[in-house]
PyMOL CGO cylinders between C-alpha atoms (Angstrom):
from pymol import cmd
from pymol.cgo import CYLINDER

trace = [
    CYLINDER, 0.00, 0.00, 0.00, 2.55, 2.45, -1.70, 0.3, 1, 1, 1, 1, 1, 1,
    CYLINDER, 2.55, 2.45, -1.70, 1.94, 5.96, 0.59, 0.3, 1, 1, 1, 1, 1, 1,
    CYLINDER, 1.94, 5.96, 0.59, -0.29, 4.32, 3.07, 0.3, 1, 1, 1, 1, 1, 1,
    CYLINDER, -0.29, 4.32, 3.07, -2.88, 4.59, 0.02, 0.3, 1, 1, 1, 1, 1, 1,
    CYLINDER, -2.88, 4.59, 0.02, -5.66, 1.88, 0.14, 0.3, 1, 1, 1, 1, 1, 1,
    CYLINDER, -5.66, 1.88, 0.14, -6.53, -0.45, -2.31, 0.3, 1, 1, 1, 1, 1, 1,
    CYLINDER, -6.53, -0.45, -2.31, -10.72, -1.16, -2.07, 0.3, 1, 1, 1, 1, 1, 1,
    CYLINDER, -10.72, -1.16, -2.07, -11.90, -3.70, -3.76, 0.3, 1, 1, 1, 1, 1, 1,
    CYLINDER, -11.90, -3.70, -3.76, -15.82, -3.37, -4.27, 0.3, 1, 1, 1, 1, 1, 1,
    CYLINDER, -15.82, -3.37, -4.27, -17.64, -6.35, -5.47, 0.3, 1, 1, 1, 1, 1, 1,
    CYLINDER, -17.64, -6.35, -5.47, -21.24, -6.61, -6.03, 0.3, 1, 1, 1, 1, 1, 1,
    CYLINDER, -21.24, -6.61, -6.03, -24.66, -5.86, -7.97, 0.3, 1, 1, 1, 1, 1, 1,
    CYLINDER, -24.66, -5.86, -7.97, -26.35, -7.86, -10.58, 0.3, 1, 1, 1, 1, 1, 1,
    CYLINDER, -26.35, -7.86, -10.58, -26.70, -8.51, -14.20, 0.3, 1, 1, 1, 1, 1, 1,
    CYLINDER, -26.70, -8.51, -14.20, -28.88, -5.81, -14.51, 0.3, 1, 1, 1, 1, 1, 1,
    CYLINDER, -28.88, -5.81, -14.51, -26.34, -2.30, -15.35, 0.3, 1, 1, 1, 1, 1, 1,
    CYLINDER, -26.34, -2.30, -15.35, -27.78, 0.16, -12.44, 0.3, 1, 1, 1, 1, 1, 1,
    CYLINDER, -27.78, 0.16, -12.44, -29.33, -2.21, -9.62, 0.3, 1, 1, 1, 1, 1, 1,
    CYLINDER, -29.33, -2.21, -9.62, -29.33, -1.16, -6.25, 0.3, 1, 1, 1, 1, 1, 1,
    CYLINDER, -29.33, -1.16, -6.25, -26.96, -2.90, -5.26, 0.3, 1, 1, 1, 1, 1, 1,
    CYLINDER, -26.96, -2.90, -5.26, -24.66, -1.79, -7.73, 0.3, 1, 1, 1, 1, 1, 1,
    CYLINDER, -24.66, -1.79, -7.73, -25.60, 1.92, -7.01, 0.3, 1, 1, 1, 1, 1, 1,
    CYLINDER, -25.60, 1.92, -7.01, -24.72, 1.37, -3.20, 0.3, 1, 1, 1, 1, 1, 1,
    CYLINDER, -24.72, 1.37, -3.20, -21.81, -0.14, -3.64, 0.3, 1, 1, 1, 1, 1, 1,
    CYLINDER, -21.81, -0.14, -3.64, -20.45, 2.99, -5.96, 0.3, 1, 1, 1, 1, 1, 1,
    CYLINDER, -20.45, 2.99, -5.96, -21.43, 5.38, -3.45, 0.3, 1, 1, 1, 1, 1, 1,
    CYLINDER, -21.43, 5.38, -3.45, -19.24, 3.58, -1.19, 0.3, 1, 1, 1, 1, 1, 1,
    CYLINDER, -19.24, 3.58, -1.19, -16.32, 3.14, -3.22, 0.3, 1, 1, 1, 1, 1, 1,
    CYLINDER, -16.32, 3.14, -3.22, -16.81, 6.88, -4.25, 0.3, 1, 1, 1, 1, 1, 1,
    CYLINDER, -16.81, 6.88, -4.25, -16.23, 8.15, -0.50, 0.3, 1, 1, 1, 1, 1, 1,
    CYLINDER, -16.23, 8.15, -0.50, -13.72, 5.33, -0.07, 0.3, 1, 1, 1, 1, 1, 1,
    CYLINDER, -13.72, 5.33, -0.07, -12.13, 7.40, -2.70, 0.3, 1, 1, 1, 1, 1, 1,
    CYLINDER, -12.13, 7.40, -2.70, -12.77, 10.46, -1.17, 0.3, 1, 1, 1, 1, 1, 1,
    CYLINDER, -12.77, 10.46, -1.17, -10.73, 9.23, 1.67, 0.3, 1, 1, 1, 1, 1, 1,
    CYLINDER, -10.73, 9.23, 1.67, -7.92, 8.67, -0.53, 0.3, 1, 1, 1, 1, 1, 1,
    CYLINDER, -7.92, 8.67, -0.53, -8.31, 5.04, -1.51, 0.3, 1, 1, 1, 1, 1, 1,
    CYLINDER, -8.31, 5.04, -1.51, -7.92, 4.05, -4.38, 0.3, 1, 1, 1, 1, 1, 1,
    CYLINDER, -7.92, 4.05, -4.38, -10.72, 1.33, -5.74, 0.3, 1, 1, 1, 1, 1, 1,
    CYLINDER, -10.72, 1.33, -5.74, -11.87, -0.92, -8.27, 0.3, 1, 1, 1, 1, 1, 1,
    CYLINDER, -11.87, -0.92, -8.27, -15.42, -1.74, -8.80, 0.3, 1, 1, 1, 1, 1, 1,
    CYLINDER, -15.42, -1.74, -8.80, -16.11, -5.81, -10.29, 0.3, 1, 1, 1, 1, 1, 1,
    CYLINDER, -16.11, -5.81, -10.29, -20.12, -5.32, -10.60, 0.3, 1, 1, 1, 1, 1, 1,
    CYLINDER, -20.12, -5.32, -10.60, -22.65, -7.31, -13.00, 0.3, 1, 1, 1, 1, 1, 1,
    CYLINDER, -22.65, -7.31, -13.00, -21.03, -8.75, -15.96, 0.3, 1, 1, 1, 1, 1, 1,
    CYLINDER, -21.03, -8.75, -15.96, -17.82, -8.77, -14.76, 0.3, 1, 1, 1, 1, 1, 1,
    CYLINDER, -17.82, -8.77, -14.76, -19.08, -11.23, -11.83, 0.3, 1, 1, 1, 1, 1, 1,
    CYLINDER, -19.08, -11.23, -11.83, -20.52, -13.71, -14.77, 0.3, 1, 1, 1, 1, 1, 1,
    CYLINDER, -20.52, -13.71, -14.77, -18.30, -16.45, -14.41, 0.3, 1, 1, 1, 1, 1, 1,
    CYLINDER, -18.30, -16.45, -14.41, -17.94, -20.34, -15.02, 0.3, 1, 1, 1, 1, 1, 1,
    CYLINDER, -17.94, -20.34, -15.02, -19.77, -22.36, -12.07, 0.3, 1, 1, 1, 1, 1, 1,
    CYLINDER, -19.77, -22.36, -12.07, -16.60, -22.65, -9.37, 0.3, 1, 1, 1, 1, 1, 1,
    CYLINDER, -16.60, -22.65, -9.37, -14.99, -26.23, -9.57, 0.3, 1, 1, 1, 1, 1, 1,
    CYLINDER, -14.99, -26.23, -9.57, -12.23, -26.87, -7.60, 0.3, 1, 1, 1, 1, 1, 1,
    CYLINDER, -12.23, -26.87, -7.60, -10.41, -29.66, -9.45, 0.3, 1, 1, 1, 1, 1, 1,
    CYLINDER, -10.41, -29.66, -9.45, -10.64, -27.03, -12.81, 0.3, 1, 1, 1, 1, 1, 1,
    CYLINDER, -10.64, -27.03, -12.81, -7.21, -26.39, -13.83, 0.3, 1, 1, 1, 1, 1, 1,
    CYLINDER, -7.21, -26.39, -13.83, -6.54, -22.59, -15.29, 0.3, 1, 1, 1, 1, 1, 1,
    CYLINDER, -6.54, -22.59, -15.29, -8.96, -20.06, -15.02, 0.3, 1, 1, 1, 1, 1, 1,
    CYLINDER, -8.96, -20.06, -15.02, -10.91, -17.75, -17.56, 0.3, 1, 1, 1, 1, 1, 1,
    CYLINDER, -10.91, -17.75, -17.56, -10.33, -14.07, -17.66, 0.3, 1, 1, 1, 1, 1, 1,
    CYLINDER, -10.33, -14.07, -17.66, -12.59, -12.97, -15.62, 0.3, 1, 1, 1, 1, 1, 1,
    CYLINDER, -12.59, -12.97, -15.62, -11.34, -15.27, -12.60, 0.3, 1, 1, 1, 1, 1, 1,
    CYLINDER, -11.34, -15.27, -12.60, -7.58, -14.17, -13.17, 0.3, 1, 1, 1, 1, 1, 1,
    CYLINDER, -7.58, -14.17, -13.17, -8.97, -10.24, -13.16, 0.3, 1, 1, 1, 1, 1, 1,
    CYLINDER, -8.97, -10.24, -13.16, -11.21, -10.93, -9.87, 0.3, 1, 1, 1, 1, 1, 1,
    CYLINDER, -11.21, -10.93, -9.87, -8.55, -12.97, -7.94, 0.3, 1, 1, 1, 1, 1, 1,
    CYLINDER, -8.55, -12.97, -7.94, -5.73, -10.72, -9.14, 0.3, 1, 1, 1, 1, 1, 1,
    CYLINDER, -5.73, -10.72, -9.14, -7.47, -7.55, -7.32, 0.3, 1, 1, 1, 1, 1, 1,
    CYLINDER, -7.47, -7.55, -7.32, -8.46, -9.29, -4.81, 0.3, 1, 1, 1, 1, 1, 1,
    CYLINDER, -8.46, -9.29, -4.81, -4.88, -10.17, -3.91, 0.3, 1, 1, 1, 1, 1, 1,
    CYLINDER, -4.88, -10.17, -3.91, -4.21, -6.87, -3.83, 0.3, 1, 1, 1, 1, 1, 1,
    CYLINDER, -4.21, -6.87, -3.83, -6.78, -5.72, -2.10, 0.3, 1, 1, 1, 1, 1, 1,
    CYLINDER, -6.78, -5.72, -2.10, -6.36, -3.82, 1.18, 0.3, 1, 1, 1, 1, 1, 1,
    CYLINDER, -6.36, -3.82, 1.18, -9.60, -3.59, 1.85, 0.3, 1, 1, 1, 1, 1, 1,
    CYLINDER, -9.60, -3.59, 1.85, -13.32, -5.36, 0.39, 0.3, 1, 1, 1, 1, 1, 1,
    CYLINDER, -13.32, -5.36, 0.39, -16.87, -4.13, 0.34, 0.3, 1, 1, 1, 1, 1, 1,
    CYLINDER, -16.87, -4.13, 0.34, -19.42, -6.70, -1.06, 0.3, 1, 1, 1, 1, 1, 1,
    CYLINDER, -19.42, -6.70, -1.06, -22.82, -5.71, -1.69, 0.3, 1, 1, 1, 1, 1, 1,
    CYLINDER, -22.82, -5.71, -1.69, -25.36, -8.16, -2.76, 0.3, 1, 1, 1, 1, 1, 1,
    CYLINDER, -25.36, -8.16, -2.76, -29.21, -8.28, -3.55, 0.3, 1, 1, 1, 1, 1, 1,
    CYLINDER, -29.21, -8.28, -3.55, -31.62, -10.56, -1.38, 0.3, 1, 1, 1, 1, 1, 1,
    CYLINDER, -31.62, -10.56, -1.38, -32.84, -13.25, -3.45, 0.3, 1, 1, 1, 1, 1, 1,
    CYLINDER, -32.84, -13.25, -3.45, -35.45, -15.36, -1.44, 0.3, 1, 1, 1, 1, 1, 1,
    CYLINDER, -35.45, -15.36, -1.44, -33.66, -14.55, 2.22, 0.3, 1, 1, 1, 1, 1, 1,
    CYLINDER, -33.66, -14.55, 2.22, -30.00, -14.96, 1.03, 0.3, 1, 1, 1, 1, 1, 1,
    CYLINDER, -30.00, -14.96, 1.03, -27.04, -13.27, -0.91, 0.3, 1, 1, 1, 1, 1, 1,
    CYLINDER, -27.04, -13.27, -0.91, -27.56, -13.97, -4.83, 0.3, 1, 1, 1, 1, 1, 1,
    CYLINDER, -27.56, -13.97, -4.83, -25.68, -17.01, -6.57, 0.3, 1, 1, 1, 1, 1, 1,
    CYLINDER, -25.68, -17.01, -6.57, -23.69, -14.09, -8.48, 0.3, 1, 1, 1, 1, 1, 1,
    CYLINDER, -23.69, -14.09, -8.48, -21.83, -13.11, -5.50, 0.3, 1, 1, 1, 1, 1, 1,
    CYLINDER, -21.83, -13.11, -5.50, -21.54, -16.32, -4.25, 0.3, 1, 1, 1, 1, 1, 1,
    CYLINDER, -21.54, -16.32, -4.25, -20.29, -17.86, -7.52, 0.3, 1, 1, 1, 1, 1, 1,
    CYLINDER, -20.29, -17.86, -7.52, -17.61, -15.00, -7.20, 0.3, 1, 1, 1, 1, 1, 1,
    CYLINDER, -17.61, -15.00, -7.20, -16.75, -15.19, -3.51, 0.3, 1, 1, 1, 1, 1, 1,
    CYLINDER, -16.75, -15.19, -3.51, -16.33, -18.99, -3.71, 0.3, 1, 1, 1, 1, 1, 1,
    CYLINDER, -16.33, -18.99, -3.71, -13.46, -18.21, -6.15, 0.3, 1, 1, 1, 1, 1, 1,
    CYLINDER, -13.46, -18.21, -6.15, -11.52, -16.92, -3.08, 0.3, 1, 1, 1, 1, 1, 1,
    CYLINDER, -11.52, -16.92, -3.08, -10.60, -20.41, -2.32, 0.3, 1, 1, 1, 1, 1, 1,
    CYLINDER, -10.60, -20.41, -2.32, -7.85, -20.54, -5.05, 0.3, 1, 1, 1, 1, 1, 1,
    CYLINDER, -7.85, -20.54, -5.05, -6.15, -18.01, -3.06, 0.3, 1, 1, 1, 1, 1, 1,
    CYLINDER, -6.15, -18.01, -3.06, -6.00, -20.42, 0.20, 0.3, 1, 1, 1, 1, 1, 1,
    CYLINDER, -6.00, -20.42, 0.20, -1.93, -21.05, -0.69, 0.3, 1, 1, 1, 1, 1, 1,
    CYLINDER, -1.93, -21.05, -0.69, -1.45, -17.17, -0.28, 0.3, 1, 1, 1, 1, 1, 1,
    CYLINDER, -1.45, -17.17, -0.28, 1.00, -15.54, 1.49, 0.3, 1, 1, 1, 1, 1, 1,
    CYLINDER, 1.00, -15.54, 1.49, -2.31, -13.78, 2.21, 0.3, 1, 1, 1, 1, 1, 1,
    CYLINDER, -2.31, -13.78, 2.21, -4.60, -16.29, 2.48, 0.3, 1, 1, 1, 1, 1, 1,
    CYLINDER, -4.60, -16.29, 2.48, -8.30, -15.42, 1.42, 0.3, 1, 1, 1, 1, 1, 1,
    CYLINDER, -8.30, -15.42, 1.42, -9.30, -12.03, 3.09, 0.3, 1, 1, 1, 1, 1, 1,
    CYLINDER, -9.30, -12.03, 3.09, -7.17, -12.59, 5.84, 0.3, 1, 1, 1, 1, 1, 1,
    CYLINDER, -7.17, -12.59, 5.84, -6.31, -9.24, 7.80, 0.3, 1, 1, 1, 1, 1, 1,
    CYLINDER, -6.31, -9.24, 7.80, -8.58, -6.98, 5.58, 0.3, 1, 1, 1, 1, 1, 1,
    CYLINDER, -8.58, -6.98, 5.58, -11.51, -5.10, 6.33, 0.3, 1, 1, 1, 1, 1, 1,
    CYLINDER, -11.51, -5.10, 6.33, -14.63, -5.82, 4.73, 0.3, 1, 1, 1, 1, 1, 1,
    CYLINDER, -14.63, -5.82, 4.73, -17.77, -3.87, 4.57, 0.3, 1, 1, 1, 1, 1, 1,
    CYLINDER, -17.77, -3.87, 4.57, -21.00, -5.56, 3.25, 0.3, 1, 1, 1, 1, 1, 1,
    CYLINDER, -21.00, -5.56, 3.25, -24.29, -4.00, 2.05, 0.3, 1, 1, 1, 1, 1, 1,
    CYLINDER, -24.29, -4.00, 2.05, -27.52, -5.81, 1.31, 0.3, 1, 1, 1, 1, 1, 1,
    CYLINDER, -27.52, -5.81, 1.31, -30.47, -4.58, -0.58, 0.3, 1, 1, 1, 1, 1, 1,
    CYLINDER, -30.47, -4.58, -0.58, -33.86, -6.21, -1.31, 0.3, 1, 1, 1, 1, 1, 1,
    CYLINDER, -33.86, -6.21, -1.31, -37.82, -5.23, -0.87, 0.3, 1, 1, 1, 1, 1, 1,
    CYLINDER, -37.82, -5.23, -0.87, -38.62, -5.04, 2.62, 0.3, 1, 1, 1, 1, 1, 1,
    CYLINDER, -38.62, -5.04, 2.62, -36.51, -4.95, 5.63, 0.3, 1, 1, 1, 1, 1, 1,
    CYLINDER, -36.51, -4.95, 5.63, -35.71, -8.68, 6.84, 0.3, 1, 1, 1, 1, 1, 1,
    CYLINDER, -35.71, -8.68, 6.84, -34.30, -10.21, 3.39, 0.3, 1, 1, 1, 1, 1, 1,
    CYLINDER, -34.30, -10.21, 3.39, -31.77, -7.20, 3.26, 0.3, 1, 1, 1, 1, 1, 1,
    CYLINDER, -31.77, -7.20, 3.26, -31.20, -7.99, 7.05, 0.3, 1, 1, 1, 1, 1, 1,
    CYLINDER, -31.20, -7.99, 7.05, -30.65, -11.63, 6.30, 0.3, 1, 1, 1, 1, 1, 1,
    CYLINDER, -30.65, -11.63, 6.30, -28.04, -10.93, 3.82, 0.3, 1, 1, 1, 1, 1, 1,
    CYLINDER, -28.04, -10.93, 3.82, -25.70, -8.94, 6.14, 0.3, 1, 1, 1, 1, 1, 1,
    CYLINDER, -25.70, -8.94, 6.14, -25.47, -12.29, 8.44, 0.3, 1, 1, 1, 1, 1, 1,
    CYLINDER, -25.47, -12.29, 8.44, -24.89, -14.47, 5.33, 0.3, 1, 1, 1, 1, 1, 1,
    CYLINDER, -24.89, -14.47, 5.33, -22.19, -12.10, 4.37, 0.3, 1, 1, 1, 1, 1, 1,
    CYLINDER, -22.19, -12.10, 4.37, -20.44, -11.41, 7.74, 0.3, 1, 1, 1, 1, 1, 1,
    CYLINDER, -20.44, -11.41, 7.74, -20.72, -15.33, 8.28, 0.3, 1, 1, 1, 1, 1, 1,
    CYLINDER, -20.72, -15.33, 8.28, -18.40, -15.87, 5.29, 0.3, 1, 1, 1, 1, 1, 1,
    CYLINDER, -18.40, -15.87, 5.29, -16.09, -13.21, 5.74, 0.3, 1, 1, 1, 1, 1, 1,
    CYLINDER, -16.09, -13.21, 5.74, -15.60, -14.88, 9.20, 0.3, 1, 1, 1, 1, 1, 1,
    CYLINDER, -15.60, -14.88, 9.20, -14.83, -18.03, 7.34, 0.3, 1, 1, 1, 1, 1, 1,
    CYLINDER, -14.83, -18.03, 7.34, -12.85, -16.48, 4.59, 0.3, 1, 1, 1, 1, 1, 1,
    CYLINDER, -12.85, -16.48, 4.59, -10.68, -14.72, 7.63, 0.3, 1, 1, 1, 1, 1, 1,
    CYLINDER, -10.68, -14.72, 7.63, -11.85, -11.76, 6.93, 0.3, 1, 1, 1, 1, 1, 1,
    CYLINDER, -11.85, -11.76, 6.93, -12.47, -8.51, 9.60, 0.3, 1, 1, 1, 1, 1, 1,
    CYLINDER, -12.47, -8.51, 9.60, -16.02, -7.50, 8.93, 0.3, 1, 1, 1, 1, 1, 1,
    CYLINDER, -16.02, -7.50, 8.93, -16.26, -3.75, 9.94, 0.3, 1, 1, 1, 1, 1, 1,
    CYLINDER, -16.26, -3.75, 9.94, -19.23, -2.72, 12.67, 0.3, 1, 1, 1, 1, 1, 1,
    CYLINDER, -19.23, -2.72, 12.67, -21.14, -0.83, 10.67, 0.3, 1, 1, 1, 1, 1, 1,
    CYLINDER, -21.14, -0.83, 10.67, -22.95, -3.01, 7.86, 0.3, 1, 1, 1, 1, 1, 1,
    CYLINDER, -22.95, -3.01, 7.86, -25.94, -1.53, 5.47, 0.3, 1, 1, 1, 1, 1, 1,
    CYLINDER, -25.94, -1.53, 5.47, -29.45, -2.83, 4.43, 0.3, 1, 1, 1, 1, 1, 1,
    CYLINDER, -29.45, -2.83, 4.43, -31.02, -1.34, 2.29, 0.3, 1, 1, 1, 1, 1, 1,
    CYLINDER, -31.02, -1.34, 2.29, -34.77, -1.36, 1.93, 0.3, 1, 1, 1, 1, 1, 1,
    CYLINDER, -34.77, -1.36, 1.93, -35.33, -0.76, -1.72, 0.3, 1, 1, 1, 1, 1, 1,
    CYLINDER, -35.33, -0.76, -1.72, -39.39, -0.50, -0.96, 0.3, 1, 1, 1, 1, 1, 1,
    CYLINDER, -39.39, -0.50, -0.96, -38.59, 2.89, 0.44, 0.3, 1, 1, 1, 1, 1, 1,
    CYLINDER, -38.59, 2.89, 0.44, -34.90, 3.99, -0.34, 0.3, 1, 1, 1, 1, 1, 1,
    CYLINDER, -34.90, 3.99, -0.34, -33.88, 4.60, -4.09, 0.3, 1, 1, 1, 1, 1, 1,
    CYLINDER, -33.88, 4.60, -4.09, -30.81, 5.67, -6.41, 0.3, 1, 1, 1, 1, 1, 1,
    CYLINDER, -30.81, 5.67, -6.41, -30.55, 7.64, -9.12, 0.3, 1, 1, 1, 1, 1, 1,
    CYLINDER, -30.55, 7.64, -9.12, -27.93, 10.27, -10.49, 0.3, 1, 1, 1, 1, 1, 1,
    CYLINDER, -27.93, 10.27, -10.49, -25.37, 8.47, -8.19, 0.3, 1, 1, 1, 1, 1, 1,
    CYLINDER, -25.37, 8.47, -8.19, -27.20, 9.56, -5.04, 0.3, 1, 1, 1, 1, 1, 1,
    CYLINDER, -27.20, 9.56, -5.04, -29.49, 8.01, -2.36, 0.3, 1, 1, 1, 1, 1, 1,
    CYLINDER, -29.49, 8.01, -2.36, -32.60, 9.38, -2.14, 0.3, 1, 1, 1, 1, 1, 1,
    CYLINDER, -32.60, 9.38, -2.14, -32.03, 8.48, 2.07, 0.3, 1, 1, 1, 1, 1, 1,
    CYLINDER, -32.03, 8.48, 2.07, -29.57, 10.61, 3.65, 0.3, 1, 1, 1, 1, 1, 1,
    CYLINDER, -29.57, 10.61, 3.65, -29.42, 8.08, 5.93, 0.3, 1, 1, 1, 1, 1, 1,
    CYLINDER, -29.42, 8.08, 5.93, -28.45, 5.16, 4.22, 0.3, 1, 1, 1, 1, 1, 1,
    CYLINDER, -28.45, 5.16, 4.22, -26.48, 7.48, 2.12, 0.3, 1, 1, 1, 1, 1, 1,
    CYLINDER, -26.48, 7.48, 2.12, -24.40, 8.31, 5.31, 0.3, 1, 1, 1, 1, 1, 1,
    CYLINDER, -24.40, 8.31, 5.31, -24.07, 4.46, 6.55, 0.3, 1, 1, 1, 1, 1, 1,
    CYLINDER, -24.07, 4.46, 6.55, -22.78, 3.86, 3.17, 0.3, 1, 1, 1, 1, 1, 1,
    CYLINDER, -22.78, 3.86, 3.17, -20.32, 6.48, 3.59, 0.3, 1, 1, 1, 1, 1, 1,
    CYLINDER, -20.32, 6.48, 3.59, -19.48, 5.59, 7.28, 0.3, 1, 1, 1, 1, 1, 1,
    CYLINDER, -19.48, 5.59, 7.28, -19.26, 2.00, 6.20, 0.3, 1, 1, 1, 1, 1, 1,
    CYLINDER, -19.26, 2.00, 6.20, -17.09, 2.62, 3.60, 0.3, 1, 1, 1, 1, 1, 1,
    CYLINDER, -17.09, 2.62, 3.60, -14.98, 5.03, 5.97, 0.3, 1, 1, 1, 1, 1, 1,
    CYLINDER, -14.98, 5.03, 5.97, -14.51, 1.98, 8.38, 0.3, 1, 1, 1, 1, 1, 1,
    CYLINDER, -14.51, 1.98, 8.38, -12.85, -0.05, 5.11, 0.3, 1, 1, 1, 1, 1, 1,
    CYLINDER, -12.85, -0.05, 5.11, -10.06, 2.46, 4.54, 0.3, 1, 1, 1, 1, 1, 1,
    CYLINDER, -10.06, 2.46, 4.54, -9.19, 3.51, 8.41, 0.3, 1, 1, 1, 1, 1, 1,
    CYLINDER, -9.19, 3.51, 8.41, -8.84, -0.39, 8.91, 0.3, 1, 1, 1, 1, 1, 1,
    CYLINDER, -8.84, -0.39, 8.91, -6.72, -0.69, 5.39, 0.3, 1, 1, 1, 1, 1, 1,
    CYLINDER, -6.72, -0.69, 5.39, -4.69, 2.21, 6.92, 0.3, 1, 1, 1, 1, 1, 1,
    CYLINDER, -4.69, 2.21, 6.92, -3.92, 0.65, 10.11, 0.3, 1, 1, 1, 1, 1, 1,
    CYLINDER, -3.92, 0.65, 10.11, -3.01, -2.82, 9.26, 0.3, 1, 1, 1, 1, 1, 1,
    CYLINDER, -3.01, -2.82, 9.26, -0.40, -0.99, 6.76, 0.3, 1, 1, 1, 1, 1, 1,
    CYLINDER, -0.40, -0.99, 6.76, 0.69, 1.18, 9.89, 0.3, 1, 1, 1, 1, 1, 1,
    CYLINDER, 0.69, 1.18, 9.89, 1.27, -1.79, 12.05, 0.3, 1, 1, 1, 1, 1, 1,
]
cmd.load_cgo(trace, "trace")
């Protein structure tokens, strides 16, 4: 972390350009930013992989790309939609490629901060999502940061790159916040 300058890694969203989830997560990485990190978003598309199969041998482009950054990474913020009470098979799909970097030096998210962010219709699926996601970071070694944000998509909304609840816009922020003062301390220590 050249300059005690973060890396962020944001992953998240759906195969739909513009969902929710996708807008939250940029208005996180955009204050992460702000902060002085720098970031790279893997949203939608870029999340479309092959089915993860262990014994698979050499990865497609996409994989390389996603485990490359998230080597790097200082810092993570995953934000996923609620599909029927649980994080979406996107997300998953991408966060079970983290076991090809269980031979790291750095193995899976170990000693990085991650933020998480769930959005669905309705309160409790959104809810749900945060515990799915904080129970794998635990697993993947990960630091899950306090401050985690559902998002009720029945009442709050995006567009133009803004939340149209200060409220969640400010958890985002504060969430995002918690990333980079983690990413900045681990490179202090």
């Amino acid at each position: 972390m050249p300059n005690n300058r973060p890396f962020i890694v944001g992953i998240g969203g759906t195969t739909r350009p513009g969902s929710s989830s996708e807008q939250a997560l940029t208005i996180a990485l955009r204050h992460a930013e702000e902060l002085g990190a720098e970031t790279r978003m893997l949203c939608g598309r870029d999340l479309v992989l092959p089915l993860y199969e262990p014994e698979t041998e050499g990865r497609v482009e996409g994989v390389q790309k996603l485990s490359e950054c998230l080597r790097r990474a200082d810092g993570i913020i995953v934000s996923s939609p609620c599909y029927h009470g649980a994080i979406s098979g996107l997300i998953k799909n991408a966060l079970d490629y983290v076991e090809d970097m269980r031979g790291d030096q750095r193995p899976y998210f170990d000693g990085r901060a991650v933020g998480v962010i769930g959005c669905g219709a309705g309160s409790q699926g959104p809810s749900m999502v945060l515990v799915e996601l904080r129970s794998i970071v635990h697993a993947l070694r990960g630091w899950p940061v306090p401050l985690g944000v559902a998002v009720n998509t029945m009442v709050t909304k995006f567009q133009d790159g803004r939340c149209t609840d200060p409220a969640i816009e400010n958890q985002l922020k504060i969430m995002a916040g918690q990333v980079v003062a983690f990413a900045q301390r681990q490179a202090a220590a």
